[in-house]
MIDOSE-1310 file (N, C-alpha, C; in nm, 2 decimals, decimal comma, always signed):
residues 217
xxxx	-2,13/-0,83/+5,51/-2,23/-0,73/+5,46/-2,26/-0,74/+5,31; -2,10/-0,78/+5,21/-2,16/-0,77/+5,08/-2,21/-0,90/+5,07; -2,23/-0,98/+5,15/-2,32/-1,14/+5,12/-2,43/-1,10/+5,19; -2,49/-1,05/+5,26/-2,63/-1,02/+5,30/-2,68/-0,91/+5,24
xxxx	-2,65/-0,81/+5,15/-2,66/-0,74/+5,00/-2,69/-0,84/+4,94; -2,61/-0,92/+4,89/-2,67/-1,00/+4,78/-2,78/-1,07/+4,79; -2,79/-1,12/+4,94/-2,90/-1,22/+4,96/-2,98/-1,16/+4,99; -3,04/-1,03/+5,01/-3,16/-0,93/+4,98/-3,18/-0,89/+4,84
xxxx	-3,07/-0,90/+4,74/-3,08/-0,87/+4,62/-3,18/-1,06/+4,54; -3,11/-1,15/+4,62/-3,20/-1,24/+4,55/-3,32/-1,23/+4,62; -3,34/-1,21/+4,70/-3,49/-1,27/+4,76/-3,54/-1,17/+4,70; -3,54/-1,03/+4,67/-3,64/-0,98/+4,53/-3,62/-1,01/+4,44
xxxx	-3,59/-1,05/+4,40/-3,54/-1,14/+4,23/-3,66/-1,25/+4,24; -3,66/-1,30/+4,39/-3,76/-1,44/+4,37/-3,89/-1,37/+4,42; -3,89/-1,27/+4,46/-4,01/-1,23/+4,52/-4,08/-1,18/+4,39; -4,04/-1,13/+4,31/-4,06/-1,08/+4,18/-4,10/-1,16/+4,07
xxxx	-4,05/-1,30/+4,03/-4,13/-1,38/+4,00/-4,24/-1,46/+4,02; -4,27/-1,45/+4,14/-4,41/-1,48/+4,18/-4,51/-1,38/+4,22; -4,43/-1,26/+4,23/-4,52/-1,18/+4,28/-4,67/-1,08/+4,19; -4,73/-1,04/+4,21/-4,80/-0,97/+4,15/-4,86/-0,82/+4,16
xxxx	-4,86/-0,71/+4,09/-4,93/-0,60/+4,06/-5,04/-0,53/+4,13; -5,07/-0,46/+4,16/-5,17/-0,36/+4,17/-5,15/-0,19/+4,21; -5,25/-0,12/+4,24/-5,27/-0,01/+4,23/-5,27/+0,01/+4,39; -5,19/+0,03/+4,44/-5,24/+0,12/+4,58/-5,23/+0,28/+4,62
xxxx	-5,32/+0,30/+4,72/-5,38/+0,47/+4,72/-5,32/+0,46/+4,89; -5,22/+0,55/+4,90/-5,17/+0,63/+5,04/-5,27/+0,69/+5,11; -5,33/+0,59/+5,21/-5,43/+0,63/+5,30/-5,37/+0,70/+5,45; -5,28/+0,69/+5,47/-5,22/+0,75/+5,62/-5,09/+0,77/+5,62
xxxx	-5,01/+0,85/+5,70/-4,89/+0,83/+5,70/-4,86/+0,84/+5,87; -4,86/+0,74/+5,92/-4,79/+0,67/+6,07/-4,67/+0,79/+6,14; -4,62/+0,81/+6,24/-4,57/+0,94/+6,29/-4,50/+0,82/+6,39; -4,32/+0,82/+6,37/-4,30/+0,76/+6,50/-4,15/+0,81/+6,54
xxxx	-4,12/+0,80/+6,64/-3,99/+0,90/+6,72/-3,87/+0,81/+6,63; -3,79/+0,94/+6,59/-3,63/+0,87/+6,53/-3,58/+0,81/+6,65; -3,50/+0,71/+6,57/-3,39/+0,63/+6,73/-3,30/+0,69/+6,77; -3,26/+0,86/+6,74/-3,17/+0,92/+6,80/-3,26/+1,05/+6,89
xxxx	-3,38/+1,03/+6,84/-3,42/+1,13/+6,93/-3,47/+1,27/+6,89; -3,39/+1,29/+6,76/-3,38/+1,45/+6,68/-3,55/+1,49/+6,60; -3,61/+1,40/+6,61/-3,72/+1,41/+6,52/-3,85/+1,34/+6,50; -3,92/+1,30/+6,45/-4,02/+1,23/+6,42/-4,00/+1,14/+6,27
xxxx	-4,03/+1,03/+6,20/-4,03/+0,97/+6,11/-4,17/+0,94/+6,06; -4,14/+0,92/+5,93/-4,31/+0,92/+5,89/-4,32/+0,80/+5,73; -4,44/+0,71/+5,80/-4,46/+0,55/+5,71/-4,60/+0,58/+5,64; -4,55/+0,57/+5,56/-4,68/+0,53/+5,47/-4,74/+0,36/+5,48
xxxx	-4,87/+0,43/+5,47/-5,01/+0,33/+5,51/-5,05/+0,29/+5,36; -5,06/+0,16/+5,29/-5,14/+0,17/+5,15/-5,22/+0,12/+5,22; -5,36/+0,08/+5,15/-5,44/-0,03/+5,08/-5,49/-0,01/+4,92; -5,47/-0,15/+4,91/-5,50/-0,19/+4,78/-5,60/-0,32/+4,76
xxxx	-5,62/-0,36/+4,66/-5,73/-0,49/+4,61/-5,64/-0,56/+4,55; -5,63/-0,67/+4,55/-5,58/-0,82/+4,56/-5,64/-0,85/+4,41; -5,57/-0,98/+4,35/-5,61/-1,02/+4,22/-5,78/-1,10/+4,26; -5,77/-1,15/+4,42/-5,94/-1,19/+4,46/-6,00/-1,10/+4,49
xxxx	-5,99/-0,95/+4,50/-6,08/-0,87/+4,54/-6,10/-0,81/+4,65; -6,01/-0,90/+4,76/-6,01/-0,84/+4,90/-5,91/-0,74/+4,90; -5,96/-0,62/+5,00/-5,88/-0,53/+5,05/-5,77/-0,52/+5,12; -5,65/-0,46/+5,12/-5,57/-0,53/+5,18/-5,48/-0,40/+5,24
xxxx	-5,41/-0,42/+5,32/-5,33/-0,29/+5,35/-5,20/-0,36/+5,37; -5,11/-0,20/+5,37/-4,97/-0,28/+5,39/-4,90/-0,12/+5,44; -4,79/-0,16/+5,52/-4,69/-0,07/+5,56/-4,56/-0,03/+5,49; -4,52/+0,08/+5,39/-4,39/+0,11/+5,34/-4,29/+0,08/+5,44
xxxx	-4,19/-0,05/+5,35/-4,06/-0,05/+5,44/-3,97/+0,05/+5,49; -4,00/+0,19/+5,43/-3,93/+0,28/+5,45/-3,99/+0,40/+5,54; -3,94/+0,44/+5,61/-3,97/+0,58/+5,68/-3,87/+0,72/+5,66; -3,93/+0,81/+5,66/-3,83/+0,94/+5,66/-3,89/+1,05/+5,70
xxxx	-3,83/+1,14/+5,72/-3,88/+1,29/+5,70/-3,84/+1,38/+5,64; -3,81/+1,45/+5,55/-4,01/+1,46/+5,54/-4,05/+1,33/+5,49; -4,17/+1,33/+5,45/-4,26/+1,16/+5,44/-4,25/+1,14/+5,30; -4,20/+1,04/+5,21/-4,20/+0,97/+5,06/-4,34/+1,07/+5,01
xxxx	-4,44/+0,99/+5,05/-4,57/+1,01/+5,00/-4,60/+1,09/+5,10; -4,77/+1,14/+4,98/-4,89/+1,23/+5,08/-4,98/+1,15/+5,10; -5,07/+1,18/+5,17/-5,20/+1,11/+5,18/-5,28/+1,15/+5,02; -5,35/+1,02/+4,95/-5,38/+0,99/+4,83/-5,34/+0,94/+4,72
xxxx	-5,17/+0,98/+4,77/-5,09/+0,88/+4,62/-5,12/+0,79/+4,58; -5,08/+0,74/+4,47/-5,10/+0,67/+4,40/-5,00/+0,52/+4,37; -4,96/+0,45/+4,44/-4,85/+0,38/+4,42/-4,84/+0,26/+4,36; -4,82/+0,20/+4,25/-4,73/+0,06/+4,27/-4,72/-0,03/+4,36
xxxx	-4,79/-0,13/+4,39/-4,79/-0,23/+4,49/-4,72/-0,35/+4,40; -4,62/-0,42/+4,47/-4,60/-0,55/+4,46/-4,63/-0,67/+4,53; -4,70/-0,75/+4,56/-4,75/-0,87/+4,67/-4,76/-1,00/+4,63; -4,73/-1,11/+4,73/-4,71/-1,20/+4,69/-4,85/-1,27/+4,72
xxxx	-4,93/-1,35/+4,62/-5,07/-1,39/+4,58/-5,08/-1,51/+4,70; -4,97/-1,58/+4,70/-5,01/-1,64/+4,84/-5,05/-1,56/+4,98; -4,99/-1,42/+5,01/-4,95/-1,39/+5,11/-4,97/-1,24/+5,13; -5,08/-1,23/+5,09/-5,08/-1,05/+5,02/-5,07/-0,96/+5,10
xxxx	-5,03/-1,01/+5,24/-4,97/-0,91/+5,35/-4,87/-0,89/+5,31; -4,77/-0,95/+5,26/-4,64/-0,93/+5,20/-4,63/-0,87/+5,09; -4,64/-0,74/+5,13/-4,64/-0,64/+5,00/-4,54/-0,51/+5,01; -4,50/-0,48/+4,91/-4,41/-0,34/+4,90/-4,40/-0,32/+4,79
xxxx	-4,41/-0,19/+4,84/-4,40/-0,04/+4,72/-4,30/-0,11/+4,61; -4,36/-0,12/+4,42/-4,23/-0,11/+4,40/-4,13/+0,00/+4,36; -4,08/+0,10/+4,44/-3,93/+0,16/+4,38/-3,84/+0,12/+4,45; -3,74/+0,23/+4,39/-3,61/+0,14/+4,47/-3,63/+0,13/+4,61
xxxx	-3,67/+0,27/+4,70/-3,65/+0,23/+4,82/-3,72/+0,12/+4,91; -3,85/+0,13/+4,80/-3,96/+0,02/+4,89/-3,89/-0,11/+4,85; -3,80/-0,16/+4,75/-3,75/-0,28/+4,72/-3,61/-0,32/+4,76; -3,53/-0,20/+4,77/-3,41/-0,24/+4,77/-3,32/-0,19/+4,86
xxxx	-3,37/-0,07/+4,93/-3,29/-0,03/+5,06/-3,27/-0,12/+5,14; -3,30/-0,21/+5,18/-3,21/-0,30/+5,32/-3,06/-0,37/+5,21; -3,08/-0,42/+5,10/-3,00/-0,42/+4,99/-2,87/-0,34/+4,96; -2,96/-0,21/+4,93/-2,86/-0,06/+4,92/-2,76/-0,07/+5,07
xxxx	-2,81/-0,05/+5,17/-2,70/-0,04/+5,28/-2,60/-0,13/+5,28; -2,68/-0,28/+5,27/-2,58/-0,38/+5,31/-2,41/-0,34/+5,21; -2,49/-0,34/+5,12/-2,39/-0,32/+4,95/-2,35/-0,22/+5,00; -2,38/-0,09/+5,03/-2,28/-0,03/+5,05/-2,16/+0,01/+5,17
xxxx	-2,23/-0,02/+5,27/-2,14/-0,08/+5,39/-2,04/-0,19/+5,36; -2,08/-0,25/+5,33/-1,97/-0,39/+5,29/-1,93/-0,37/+5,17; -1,88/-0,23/+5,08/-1,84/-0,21/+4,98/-1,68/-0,13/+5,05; -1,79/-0,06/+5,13/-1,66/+0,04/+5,24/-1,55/-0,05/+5,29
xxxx	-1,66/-0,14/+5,36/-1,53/-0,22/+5,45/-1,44/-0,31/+5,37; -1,49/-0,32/+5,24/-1,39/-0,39/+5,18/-1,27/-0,35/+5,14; -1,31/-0,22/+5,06/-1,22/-0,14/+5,00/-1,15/-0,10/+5,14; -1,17/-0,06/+5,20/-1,09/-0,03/+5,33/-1,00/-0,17/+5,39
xxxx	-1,01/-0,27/+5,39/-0,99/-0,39/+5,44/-0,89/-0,41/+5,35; -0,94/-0,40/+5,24/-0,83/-0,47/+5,13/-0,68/-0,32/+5,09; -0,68/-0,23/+5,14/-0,62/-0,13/+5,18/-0,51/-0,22/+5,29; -0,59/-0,20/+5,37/-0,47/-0,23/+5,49/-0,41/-0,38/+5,47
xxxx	-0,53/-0,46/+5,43/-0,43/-0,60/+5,36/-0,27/-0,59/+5,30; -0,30/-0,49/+5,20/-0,19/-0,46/+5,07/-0,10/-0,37/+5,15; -0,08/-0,27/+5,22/-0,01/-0,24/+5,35/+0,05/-0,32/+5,41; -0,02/-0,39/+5,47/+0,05/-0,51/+5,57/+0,13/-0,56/+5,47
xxxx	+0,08/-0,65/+5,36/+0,20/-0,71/+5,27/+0,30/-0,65/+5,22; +0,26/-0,52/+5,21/+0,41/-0,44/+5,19/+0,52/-0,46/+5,27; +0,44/-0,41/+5,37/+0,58/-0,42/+5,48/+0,64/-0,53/+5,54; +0,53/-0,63/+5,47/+0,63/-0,76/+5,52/+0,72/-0,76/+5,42
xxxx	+0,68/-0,78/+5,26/+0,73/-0,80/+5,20/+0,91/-0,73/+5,18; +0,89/-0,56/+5,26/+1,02/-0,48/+5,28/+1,09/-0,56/+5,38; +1,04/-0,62/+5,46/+1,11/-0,65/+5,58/+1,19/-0,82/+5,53; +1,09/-0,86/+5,48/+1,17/-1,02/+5,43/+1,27/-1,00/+5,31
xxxx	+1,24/-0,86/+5,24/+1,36/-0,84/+5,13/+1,51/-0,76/+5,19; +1,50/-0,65/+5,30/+1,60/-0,64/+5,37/+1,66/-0,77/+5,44; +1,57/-0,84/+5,52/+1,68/-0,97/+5,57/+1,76/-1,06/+5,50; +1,72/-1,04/+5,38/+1,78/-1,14/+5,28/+1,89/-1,05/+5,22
xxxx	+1,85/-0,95/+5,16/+1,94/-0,82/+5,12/+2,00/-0,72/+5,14; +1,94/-0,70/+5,25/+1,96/-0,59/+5,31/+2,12/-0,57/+5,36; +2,21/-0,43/+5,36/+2,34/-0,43/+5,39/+2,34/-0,44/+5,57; +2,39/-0,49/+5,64/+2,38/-0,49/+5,81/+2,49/-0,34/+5,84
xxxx	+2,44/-0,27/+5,91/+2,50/-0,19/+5,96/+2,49/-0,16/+6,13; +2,63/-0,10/+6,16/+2,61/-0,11/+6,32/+2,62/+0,01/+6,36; +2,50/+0,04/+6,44/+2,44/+0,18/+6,50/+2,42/+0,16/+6,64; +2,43/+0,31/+6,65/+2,45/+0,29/+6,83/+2,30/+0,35/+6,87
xxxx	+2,25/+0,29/+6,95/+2,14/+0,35/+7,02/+2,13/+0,50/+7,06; +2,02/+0,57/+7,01/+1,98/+0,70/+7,05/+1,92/+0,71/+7,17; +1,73/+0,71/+7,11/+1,65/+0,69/+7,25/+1,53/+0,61/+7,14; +1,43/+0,66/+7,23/+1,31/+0,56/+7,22/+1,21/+0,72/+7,22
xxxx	+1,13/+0,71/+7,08/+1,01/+0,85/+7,11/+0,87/+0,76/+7,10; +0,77/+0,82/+7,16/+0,67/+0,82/+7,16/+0,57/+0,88/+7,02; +0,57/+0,82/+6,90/+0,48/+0,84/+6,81/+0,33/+0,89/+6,81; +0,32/+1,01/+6,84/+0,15/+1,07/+6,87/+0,13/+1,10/+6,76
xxxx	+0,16/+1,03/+6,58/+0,12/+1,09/+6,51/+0,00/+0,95/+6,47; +0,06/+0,84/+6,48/-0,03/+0,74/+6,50/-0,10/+0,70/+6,62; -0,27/+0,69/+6,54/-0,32/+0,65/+6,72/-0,43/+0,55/+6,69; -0,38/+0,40/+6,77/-0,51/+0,25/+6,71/-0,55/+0,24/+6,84
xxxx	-0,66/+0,29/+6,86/-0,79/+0,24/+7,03/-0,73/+0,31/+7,15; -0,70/+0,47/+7,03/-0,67/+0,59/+7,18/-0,50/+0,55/+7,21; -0,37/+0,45/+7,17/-0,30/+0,44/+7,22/-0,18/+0,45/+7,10; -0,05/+0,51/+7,10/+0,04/+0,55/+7,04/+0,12/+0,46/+6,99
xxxx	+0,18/+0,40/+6,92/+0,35/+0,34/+6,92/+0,51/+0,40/+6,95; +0,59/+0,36/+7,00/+0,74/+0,36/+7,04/+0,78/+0,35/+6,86; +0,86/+0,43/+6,91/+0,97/+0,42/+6,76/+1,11/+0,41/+6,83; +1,20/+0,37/+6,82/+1,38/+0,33/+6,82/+1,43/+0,43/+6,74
xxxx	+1,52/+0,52/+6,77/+1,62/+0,59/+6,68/+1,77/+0,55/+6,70; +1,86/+0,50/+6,64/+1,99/+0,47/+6,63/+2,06/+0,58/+6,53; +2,18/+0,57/+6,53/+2,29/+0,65/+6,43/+2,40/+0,58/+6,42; +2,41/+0,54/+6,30/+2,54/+0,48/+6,21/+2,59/+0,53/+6,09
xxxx	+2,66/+0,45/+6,03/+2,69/+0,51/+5,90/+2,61/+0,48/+5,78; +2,63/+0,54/+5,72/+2,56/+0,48/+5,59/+2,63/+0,40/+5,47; +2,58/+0,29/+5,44/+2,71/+0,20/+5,40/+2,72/+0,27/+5,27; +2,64/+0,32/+5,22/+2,70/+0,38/+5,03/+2,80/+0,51/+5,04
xxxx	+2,83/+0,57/+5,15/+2,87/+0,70/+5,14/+3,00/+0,70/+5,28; +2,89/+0,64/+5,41/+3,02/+0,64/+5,54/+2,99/+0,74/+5,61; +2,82/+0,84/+5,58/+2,84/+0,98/+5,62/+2,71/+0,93/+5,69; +2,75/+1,01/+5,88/+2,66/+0,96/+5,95/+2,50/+0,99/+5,94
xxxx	+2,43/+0,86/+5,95/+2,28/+0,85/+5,88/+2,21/+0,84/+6,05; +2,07/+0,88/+6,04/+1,99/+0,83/+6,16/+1,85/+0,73/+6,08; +1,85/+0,63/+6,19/+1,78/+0,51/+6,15/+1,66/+0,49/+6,26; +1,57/+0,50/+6,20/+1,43/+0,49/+6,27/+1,35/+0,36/+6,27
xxxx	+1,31/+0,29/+6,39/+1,23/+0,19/+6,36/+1,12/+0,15/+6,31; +1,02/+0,07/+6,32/+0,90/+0,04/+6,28/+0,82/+0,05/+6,39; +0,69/+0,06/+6,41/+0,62/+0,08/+6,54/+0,65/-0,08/+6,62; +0,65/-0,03/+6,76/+0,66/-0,06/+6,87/+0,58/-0,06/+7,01
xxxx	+0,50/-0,15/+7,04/+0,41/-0,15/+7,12/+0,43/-0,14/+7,29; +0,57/-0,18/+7,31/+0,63/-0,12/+7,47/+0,74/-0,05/+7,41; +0,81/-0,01/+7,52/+0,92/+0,11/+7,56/+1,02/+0,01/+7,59; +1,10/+0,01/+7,51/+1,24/-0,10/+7,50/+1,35/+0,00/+7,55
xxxx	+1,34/+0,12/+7,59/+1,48/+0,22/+7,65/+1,58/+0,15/+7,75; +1,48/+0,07/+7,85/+1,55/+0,02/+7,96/+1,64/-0,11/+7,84; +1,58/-0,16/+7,78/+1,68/-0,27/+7,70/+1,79/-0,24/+7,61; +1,81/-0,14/+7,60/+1,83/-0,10/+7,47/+1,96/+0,00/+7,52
xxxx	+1,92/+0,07/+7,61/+2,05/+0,17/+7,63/+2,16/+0,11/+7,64; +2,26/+0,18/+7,60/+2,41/+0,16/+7,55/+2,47/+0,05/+7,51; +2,34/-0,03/+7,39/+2,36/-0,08/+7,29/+2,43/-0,07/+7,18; +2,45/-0,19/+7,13/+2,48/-0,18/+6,92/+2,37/-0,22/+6,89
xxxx	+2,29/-0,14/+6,78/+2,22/-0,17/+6,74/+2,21/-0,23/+6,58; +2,20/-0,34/+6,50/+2,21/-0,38/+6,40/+2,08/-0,34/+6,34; +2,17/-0,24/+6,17/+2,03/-0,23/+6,08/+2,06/-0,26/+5,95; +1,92/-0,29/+5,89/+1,94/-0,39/+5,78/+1,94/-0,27/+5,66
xxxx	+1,98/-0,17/+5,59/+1,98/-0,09/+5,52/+2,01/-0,12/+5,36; +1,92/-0,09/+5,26/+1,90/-0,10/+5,10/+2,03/-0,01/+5,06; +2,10/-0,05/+5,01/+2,29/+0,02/+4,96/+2,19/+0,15/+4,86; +2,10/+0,10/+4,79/+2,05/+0,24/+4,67/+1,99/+0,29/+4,78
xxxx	+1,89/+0,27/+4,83/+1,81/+0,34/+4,91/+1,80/+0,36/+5,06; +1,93/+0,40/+5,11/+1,95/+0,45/+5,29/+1,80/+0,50/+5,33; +1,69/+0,51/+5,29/+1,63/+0,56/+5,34/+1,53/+0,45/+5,42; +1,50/+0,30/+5,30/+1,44/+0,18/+5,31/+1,48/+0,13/+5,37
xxxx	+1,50/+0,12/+5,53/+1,57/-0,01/+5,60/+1,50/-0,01/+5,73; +1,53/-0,15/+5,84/+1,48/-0,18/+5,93/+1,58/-0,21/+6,09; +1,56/-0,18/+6,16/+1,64/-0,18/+6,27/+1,61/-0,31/+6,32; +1,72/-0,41/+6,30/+1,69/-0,55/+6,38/+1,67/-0,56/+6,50
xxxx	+1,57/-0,59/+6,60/+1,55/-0,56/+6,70/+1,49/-0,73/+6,78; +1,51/-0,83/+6,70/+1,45/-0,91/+6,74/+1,52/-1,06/+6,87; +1,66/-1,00/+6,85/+1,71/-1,05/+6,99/+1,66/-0,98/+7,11; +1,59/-0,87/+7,12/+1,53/-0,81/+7,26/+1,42/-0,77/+7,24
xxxx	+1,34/-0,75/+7,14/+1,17/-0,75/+7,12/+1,17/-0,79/+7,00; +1,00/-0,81/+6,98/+0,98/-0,82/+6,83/+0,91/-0,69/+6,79; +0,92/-0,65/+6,66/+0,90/-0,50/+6,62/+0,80/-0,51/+6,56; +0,71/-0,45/+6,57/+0,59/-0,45/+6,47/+0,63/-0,30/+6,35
x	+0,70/-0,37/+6,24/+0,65/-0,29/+6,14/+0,52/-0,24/+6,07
């Protein structure tokens, strides 16, 4: 989206250097059903004269309601001298809304994308620094809950609870896993469960789970 922004941003950049000037007068404004149904939309009609003198008409890329223009405005025409059907209003919206959207849509999804990027690498990054660092401790299997606090395409994750000790202290801790996409209870009951636990921080750790599933942190 932000490369089809840009590439609406150059083609008026080039449209602009060739293009040319005049005066156009809002002769109509067109009446057509919104695509959801709630309303009517409304397009302005120009005509204008050409640098050869011929009359020319053209349709505002934009529609709304209420309507931009009234009937007799006065507007800004931009057209290209080869092609003088190819003409639009110049303000921003007559020039640069298909532009505006793209840009802003693909502004969202980035900043949103690049979010969950930096997420994801977290948690790898936690997970490859407990394996390497992390103290192993041995906990016994609890149960298995159903997480309805997270929900991706209507469907929940499994979380693992164990209880062991805590290696800095010895004083019994409970240990929660990372999301889980099946119900590992039937695997798992009256297990040892091995967890990889941070000695400063009991709170930072991961339940090894990868001899009987793999865990999606």
């Amino acid at each position: 989206m932000l490369l089809c922004g840009g590439a609406a941003f150059y083609y008026d950049g080039q449209f602009e250097q060739r293009a040319l000037h005049a005066q156009g007068v809002v002769t109509d404004l067109t009446r057509k059903r919104d695509s959801d149904g709630d309303g009517d939309l409304f397009t302005a009609i120009v005509q204008f004269t050409d640098a050869k003198g011929q009359h020319q008409e053209m349709a505002d890329r934009t529609s709304s309601n209420p309507p931009r223009f009234s009937r007799g405005d006065k507007v800004d025409v931009m057209y290209d001298p080869e092609s003088p059907s190819s003409a639009v209003i110049n303000d921003i919206w007559g020039r640069y809304l298909v532009a505006l959207i793209f840009g802003f849509l693909g502004a969202i999804f980035t900043i949103l994308g690049s979010i969950f990027i930096i997420i994801m690498r977290s948690n790898d990054s936690k997970i490859k620094w407990l394996q390497r660092f992390g103290t192993p401790v041995e906990a016994d299997f609890l149960h298995v809950y159903l997480d309805e606090s997270v929900k991706i395409n209507g469907a929940s994750p499994f979380r693992v609870v164990a209880q062991g000790a805590d290696p800095a202290t010895g004083a019994l801790t409970r240990y929660e896993s990372g999301k889980i996409w099946i119900d590992p209870t039937a695997r798992l009951t009256g297990k040892k469960l091995r967890v990889l636990v941070d000695p400063k921080k009991p709170k930072r750790h991961m339940i090894d789970l990868s001899t009987t599933i793999t865990p999606s942190e």
